[in-house]
C-alpha positions as CSV (number, residue, x, y, z in Angstrom):
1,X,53.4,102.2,102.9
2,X,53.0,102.0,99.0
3,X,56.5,100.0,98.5
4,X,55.5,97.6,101.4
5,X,52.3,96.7,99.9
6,X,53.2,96.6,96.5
7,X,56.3,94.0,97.8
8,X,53.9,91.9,100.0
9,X,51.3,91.9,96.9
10,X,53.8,90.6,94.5
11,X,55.6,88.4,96.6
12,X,52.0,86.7,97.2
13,X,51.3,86.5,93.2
14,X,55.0,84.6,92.6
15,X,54.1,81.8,95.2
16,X,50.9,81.5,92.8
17,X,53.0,81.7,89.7
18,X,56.1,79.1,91.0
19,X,53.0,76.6,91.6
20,X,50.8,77.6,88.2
21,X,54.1,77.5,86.0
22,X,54.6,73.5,85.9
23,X,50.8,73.6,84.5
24,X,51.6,75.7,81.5
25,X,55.2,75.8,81.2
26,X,57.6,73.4,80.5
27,X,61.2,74.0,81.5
28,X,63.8,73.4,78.7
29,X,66.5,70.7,79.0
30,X,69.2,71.7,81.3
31,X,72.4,72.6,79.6
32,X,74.6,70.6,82.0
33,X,74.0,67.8,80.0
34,X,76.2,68.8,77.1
35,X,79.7,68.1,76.9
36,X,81.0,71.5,76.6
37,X,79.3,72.6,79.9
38,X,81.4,73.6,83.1
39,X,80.1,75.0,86.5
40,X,82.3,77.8,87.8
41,X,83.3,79.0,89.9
42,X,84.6,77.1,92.7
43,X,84.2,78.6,96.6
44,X,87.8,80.8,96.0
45,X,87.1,81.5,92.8
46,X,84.4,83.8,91.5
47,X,86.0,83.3,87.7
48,X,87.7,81.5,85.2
49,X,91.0,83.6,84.9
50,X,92.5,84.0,81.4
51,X,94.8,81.3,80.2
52,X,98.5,82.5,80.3
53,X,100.6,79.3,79.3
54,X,99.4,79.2,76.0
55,X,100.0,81.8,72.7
56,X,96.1,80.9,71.6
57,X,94.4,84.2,71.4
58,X,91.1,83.8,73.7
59,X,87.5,85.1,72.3
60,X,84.7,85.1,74.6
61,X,81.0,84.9,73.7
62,X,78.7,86.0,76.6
63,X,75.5,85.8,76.8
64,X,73.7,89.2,78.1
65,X,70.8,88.3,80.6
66,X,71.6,86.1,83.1
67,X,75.7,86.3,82.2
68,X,76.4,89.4,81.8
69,X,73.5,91.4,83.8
70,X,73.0,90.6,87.6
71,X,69.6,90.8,87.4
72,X,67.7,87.1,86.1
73,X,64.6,89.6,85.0
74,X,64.8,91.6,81.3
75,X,61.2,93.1,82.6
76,X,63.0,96.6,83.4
77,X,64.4,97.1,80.4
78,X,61.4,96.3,78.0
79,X,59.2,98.1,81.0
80,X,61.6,101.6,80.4
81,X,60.9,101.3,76.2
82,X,57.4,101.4,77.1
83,X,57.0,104.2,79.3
84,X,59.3,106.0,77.2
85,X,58.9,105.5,73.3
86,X,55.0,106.0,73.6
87,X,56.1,109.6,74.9
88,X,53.5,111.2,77.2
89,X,50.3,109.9,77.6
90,X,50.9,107.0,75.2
91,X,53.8,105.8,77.4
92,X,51.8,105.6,80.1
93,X,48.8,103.5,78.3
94,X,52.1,101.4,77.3
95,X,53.6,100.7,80.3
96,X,50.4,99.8,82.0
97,X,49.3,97.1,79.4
98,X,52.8,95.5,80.2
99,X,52.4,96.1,83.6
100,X,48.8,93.8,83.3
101,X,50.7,91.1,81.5
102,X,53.0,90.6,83.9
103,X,51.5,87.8,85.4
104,X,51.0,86.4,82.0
105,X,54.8,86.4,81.7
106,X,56.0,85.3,84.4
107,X,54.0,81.9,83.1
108,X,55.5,82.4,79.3
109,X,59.0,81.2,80.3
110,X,62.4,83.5,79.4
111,X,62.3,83.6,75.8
112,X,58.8,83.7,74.6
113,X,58.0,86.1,77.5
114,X,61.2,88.8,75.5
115,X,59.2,88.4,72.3
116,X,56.2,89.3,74.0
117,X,57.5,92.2,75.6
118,X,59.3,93.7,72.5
119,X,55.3,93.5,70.9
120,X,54.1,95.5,73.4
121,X,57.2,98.2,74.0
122,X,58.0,98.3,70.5
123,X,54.5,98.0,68.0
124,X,53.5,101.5,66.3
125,X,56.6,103.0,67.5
126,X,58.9,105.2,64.5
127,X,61.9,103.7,64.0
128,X,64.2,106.8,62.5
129,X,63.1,108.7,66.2
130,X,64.4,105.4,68.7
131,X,66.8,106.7,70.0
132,X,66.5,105.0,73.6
133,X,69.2,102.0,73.0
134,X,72.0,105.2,73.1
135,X,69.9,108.0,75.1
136,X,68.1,106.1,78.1
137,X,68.9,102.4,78.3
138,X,72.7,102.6,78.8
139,X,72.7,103.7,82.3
140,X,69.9,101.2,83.8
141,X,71.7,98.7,82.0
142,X,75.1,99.7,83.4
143,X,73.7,99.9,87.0
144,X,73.2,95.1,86.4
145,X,76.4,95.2,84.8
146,X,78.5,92.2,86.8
147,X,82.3,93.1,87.9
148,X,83.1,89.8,87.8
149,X,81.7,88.9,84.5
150,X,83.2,92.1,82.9
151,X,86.4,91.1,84.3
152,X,86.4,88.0,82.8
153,X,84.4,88.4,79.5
154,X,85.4,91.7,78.1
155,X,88.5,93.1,79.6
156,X,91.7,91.6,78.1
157,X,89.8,89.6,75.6
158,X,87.8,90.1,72.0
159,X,84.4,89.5,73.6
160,X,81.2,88.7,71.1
161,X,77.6,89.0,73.7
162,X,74.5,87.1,72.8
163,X,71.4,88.4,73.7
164,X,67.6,87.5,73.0
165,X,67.1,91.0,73.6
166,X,66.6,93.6,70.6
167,X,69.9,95.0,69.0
168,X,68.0,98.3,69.0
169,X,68.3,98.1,73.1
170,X,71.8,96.5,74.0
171,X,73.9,97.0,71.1
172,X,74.8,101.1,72.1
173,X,75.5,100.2,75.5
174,X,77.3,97.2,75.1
175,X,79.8,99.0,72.0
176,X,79.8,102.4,73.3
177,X,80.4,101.7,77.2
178,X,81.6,98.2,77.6
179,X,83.5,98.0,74.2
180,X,82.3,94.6,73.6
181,X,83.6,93.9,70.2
182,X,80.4,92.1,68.6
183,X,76.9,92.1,69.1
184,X,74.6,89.3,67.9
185,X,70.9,89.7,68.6
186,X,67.6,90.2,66.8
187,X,66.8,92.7,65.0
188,X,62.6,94.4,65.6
189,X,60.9,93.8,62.0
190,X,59.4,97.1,60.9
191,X,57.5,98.3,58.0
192,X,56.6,102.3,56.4
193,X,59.0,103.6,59.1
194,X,57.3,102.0,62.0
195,X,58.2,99.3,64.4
196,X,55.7,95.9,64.1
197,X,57.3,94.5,67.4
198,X,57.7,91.3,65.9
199,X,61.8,90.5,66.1
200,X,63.8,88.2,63.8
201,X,64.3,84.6,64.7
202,X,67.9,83.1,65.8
203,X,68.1,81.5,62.0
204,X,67.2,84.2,60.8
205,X,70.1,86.4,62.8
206,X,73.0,83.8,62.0
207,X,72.1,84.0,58.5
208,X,72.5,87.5,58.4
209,X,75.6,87.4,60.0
210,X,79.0,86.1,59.2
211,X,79.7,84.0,62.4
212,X,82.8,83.3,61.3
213,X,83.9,86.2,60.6
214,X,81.9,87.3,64.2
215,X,83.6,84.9,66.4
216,X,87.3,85.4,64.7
217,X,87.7,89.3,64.6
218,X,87.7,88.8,60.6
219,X,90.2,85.9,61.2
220,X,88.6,82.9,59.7
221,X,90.7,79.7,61.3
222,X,90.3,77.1,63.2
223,X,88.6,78.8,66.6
224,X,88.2,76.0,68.9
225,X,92.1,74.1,69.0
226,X,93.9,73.5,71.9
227,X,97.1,74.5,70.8
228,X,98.2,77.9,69.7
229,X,95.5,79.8,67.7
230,X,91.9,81.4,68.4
231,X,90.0,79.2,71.6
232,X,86.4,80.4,72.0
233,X,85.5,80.0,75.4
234,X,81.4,81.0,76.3
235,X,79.7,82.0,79.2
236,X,76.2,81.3,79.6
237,X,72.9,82.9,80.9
238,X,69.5,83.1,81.1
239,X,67.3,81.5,78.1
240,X,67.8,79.3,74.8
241,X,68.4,81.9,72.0
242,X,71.6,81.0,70.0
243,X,72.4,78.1,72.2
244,X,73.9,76.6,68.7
245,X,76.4,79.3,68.7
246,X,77.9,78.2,71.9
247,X,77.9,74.4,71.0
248,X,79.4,75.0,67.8
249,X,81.9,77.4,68.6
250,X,82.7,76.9,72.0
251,X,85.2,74.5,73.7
252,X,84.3,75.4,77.1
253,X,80.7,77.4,78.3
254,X,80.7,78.5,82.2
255,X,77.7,78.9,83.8
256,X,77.9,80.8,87.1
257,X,76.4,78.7,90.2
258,X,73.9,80.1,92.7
259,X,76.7,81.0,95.2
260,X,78.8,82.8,92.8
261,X,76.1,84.9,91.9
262,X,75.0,86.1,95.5
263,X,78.5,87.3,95.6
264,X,78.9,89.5,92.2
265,X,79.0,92.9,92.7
266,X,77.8,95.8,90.0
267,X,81.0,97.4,88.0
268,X,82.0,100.4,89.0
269,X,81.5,103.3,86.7
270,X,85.4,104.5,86.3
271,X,85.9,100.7,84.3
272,X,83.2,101.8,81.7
273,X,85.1,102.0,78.4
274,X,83.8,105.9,78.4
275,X,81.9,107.8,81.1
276,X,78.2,107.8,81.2
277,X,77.8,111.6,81.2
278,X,74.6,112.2,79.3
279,X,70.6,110.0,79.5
280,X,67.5,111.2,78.9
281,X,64.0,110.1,79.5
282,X,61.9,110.4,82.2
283,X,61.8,107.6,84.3
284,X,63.9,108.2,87.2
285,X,64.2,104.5,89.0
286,X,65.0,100.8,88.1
287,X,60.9,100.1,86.7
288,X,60.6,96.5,88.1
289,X,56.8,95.5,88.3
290,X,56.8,96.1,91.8
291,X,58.2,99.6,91.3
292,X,55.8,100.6,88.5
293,X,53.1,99.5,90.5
294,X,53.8,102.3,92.9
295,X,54.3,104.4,90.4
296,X,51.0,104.3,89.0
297,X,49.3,103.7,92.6
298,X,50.8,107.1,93.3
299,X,50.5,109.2,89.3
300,X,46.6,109.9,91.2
301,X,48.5,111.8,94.2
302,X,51.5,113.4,92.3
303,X,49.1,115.3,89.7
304,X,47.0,117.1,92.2
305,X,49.8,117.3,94.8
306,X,52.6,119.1,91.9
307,X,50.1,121.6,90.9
308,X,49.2,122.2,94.7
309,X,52.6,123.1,94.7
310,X,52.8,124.8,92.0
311,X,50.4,127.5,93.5
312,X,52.4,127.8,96.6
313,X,55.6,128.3,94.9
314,X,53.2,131.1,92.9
315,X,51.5,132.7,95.2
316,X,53.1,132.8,98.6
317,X,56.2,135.1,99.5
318,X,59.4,132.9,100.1
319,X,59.1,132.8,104.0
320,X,56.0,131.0,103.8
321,X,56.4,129.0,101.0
322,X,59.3,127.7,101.9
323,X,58.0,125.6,104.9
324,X,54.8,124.9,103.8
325,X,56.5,123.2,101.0
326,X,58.4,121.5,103.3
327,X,55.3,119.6,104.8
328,X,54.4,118.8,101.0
329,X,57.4,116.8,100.9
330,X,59.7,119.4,98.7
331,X,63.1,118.9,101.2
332,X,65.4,122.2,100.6
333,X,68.7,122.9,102.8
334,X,70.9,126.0,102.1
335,X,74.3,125.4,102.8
336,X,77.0,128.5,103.6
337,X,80.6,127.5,102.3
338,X,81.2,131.6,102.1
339,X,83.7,133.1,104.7
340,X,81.0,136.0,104.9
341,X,77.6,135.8,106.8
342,X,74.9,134.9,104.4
343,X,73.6,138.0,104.4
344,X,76.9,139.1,102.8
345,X,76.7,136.7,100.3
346,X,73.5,136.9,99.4
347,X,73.8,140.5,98.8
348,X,76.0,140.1,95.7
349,X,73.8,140.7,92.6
350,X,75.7,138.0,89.8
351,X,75.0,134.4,91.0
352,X,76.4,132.1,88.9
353,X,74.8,128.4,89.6
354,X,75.6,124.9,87.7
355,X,72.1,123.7,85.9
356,X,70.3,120.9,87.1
357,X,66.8,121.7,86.2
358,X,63.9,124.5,85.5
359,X,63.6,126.0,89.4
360,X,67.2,126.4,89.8
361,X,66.7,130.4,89.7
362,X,63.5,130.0,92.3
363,X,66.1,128.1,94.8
364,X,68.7,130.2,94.6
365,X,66.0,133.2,95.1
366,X,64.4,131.3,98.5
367,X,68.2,130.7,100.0
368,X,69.4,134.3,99.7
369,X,65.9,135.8,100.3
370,X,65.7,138.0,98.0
371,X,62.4,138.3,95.4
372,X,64.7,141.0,92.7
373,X,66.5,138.2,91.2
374,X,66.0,137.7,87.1
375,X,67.1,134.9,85.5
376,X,68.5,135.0,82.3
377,X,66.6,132.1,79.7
378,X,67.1,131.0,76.5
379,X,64.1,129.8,74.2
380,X,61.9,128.6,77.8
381,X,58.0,128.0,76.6
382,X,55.6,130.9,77.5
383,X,53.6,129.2,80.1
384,X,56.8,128.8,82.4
385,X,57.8,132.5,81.5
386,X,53.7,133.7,82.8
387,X,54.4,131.4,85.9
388,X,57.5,131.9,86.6
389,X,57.5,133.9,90.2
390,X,61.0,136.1,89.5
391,X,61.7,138.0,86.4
392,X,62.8,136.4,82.9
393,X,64.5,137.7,80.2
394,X,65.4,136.4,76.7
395,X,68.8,135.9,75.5
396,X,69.5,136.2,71.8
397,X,72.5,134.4,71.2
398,X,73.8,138.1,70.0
399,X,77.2,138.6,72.0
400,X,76.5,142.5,72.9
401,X,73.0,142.5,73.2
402,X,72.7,139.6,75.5
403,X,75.7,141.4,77.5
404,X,73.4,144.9,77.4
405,X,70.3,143.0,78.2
406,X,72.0,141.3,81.8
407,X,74.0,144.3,82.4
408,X,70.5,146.8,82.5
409,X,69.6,144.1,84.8
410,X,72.0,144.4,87.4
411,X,72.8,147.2,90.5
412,X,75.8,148.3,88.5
413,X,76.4,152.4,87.9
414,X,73.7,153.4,85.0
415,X,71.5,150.5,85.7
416,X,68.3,150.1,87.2
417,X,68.1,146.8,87.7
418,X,68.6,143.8,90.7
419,X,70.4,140.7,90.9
420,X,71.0,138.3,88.2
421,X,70.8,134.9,88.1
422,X,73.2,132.7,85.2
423,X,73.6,129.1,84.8
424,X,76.7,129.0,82.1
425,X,76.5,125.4,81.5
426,X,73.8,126.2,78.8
427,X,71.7,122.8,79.2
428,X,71.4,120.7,82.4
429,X,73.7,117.4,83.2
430,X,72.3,114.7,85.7
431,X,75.3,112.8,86.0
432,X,78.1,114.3,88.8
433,X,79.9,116.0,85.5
434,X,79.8,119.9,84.8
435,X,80.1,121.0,81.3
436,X,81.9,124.0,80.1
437,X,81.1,127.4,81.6
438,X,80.4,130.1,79.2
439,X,82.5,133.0,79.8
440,X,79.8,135.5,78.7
441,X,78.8,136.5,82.5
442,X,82.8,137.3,83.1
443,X,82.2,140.2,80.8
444,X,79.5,142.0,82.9
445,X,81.8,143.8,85.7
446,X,80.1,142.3,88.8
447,X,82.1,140.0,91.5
448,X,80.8,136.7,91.1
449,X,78.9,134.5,93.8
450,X,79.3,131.0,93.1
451,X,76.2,128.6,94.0
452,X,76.6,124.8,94.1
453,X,73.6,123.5,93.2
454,X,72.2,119.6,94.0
455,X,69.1,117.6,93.0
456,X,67.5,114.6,93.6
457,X,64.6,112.9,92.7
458,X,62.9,108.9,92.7
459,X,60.4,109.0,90.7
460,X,60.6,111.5,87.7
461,X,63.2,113.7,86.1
462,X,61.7,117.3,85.4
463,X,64.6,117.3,82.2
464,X,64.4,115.8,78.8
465,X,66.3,116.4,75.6
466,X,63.7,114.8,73.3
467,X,60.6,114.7,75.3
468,X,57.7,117.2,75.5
469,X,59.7,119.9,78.1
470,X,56.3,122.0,78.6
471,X,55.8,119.0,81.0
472,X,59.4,119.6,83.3
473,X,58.2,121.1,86.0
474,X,55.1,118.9,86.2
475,X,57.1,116.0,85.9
476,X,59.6,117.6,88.8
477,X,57.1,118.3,91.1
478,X,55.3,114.9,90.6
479,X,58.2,113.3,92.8
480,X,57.4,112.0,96.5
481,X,60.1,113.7,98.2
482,X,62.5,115.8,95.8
483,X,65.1,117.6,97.2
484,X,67.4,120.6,96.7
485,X,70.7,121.6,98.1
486,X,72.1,125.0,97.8
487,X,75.5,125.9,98.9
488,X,76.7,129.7,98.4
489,X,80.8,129.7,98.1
490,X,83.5,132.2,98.7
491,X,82.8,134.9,96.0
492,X,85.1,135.4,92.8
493,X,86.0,138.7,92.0
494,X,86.5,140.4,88.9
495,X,90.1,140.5,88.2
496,X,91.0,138.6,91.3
497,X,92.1,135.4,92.1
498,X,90.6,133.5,89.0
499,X,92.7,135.9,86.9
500,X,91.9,139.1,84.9
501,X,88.0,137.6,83.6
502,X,87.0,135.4,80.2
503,X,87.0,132.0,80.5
504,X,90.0,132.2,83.1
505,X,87.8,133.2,85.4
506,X,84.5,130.7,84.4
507,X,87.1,128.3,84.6
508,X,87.9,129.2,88.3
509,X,84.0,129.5,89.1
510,X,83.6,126.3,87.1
511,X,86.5,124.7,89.2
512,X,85.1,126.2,92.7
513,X,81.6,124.6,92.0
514,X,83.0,121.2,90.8
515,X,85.1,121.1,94.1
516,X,82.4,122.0,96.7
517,X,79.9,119.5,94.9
518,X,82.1,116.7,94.2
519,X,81.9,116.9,90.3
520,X,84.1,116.4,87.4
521,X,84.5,119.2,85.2
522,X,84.6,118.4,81.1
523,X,84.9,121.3,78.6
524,X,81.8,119.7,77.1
525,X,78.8,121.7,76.0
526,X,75.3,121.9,75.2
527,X,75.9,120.8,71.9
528,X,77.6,117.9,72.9
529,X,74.8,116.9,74.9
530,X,72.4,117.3,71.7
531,X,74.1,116.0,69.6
532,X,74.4,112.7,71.7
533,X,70.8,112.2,72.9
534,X,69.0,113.6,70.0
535,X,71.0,113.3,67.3
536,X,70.6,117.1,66.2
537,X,73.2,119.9,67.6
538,X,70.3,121.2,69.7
539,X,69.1,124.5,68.1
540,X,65.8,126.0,68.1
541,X,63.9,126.7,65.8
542,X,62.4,130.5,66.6
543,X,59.0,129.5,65.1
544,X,57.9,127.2,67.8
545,X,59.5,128.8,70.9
546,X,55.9,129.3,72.1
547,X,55.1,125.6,71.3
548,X,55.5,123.2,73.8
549,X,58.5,120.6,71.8
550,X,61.8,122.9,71.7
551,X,61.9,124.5,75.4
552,X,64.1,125.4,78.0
553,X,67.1,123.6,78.2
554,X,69.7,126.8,78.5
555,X,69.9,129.3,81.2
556,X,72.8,130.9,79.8
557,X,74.6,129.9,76.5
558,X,77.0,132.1,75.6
């Protein structure tokens, strides 16, 4: 009901903006009018293919929105900056204030509407801890990244993009996943460390910048002959910004028609230039006004409703819980790949799980039924160790007394303890990847039961790298309908069929895992991940465990 209102509400407000905008907004000359300008494709083709006859070496400059990206709208983009930089509470006051100029923007026109945007997104924000343009941006961007315009632009050719966008926002993607050769766009002024949200004018960018060099690789010739050499053909997009730069250096600019662009279809993620593995932030859908609308129509529900389940997952044994949480919208589904009966499975005592968020010890405890599990933690907050409804210990990153510490916690001969619940990965991975298992739990003597774990959520992610992580399983259980998926496998024993233990044998309950759930397995790790979202390698500093910045992110870490 939310989505359908919020639709029908904003497809009433453009009808008053498409007959308001001729009263405030004059459109800018079309660009068919220049000599340069070519309408592609025709009905059989969606685009120009490169030019074989010829020895001239082909450079392509693109521009981003409207060329590149599907999507005519850069609202998203600035939209996920603002919900995200402000961090917490401020993100929120952020986004909304955009969210209430939307109207306003929709009158502005393309370009003067981006600089308005970056004001609000970017103003007060600290410039050495931005870090969304490589951490969070990159896959919403990816997701409006045209086939067809990838095919043509980038692949097979030295491709410059244009964009009226920030550099801080599309250069990382565009390098890093698209290997787009050069990036010209405007820099976001700032001053004692801080954003101003004021961004550099096109002069101002093209003086900055060697175009020349830009546009020839370093080879400064002639870049627009039609015999052999460098031809510079563009393709354009949404906007005015740098239209010099394609009627100086261009011979030829395509603009996509109407038609063509009904029929581009996003790229697929194995043509990425490397695969999108790691994101962070919070925000887990495509914030277009309509969709942030709903958001914030529902933030009233989702607080009161995630601590109402909270208390059930607190308070009530597993067998009531379970369904009651059901009704609240939490969907769950066990799944039994195991030749035994469940029963079987779930009596082994080592369950060794891939890590997708906080409650992934609480799901495998409600799908075998059994209330003795502990979960092994490293560095989670003290509030989520007080709440947390199975036992909890504290690894020290000490080889033998982590090993003693699990060990007294299992039903082995000389110890007193129940099941045990691991998560070798060491951090959690959204993305269908697994990271390298720690072999650590193949030293413990207990047959392993493999659990394939699966989340999904729409509104929120309950993870973060460089967010406040007190806040995941608020942020989790804020979701509309977030689900689980628990699937016990065939167990792995010691000395068995994944060899004689060590990482042979992680390697075979990495391999089982990544099989039944569809994954690919890396030997990344958690420092990997930190190291490419935060910048740091992801340690924690012992003196603010109990403070509510540096959290759980590592179930295991061996």
């Amino acid at each position: 009901m939310t989505k359908v209102f919020t639709r029908s509400l904003l497809m009433y407000f453009n009808k008053i903006v498409r007959s308001l905008r001729p009263l405030v907004h004059s459109p800018p000359p079309q660009p068919a009018a220049a000599d340069n300008i070519v309408r592609w494709p025709s009905d059989d083709e969606l685009l120009p293919a490169p030019d074989t006859t010829t020895t001239s070496v082909v450079t392509t400059v693109c521009k981003v929105e409207g060329g590149l990206l599907m999507s005519p709208s850069t609202f998203p983009y600035f939209m996920l900056v603002a919900l995200e930089a402000g961090g917490g509470g401020g993100g929120l006051l952020r986004g909304l204030l955009l969210l209430l100029l939307y109207p306003a923007l929709r009158l502005l026109g393309h370009d003067r509407a981006i600089r308005v945007m970056a004001m609000v997104s970017f103003a007060g924000v600290r410039k050495d801890g931005f870090r969304l343009g490589s951490s969070t941006l990159p896959r919403l961007l990816l997701e409006d990244v045209s086939a067809e315009v990838f095919e043509a632009a980038v692949r097979r050719r030295r491709c410059v993009c244009v964009s009226g966008m920030p550099r801080e926002m599309v250069e990382p993607f565009l390098r890093e996943y698209l290997g787009v050769d050069a990036v010209v766009a405007p820099e976001v002024r700032a001053f004692g460390g801080y954003y101003l949200g004021l961004m550099e004018s096109d002069g101002e960018v093209v003086r900055r910048l060697d175009m020349e060099e830009v546009i020839g690789g370093g080879e400064k010739e002639e870049t627009c002959g039609d015999g052999d050499g460098r031809v510079v053909v563009g393709i354009g997009g949404r906007g005015r910004s740098f239209s010099r730069i394609f009627q100086k250096y261009c011979k030829e600019v395509y603009v996509a028609t109407k038609s063509a662009r009904r029929r581009w279809r996003p790229l697929h993620p194995r043509r990425y230039a490397k695969p999108l593995i790691f994101h962070d932030g919070r925000t887990a859908f495509r914030p277009t006004a309509a969709a942030t609308l709903a958001m914030f129509m529902w933030l009233p529900l989702g607080a009161p409703l995630a601590i109402l389940r909270t208390a059930v997952f607190l308070l009530l044994p597993f067998s009531i819980s379970v369904p009651l949480l059901a009704a609240l919208g939490m969907h769950s589904r066990r799944i039994s790949s195991s030749s035994l009966p469940p029963a079987a499975a779930a009596a082994h005592n080592l369950f060794v799980c891939n890590h997708r968020s906080l409650v992934d010890p609480l799901y495998v405890s409600a799908a075998t039924g059994r209330t003795d599990l502990s979960a092994a933690t490293y560095s989670i907050s003290r509030l989520s160790e007080i709440l947390a409804p199975i036992r909890t210990f504290r690894l020290t990153r000490d080889r033998a007394t982590d090993r003693a510490a699990m060990q007294a916690h299992l039903s082995l001969p000389g110890g007193g303890g129940g099941g045990l619940v691991v998560c070798p990965e060491g951090t959690t991975c959204r993305e269908p990847f697994l990271l390298r298992f720690s072999p650590l739990f193949t030293e413990l003597g207990a047959d392993v039961q493999p659990v394939a774990l699966h989340s999904a959520v729409s509104m929120f992610h309950g993870t973060t790298a460089g967010g406040w992580k007190l806040l995941d399983p608020l942020y989790l259980l804020m979701n509309p309908t977030p689900a689980y998926v628990v699937q016990l496998l065939d167990p792995v024993a010691v000395g068995g069929e994944g060899g004689g233990g060590g990482p042979e044998l992680a390697n075979e309950v990495q391999r089982r895992i990544a099989e039944a759930l569809g994954y690919t397995r890396t030997a990344l790790t958690r420092r990997d991940k930190y190291l490419a979202l935060t910048g740091n390698d992801g340690g924690v500093d012992r003196r603010r465990v109990a403070g509510s910045h540096h959290h759980q992110e590592g179930v295991l870490n061996g």
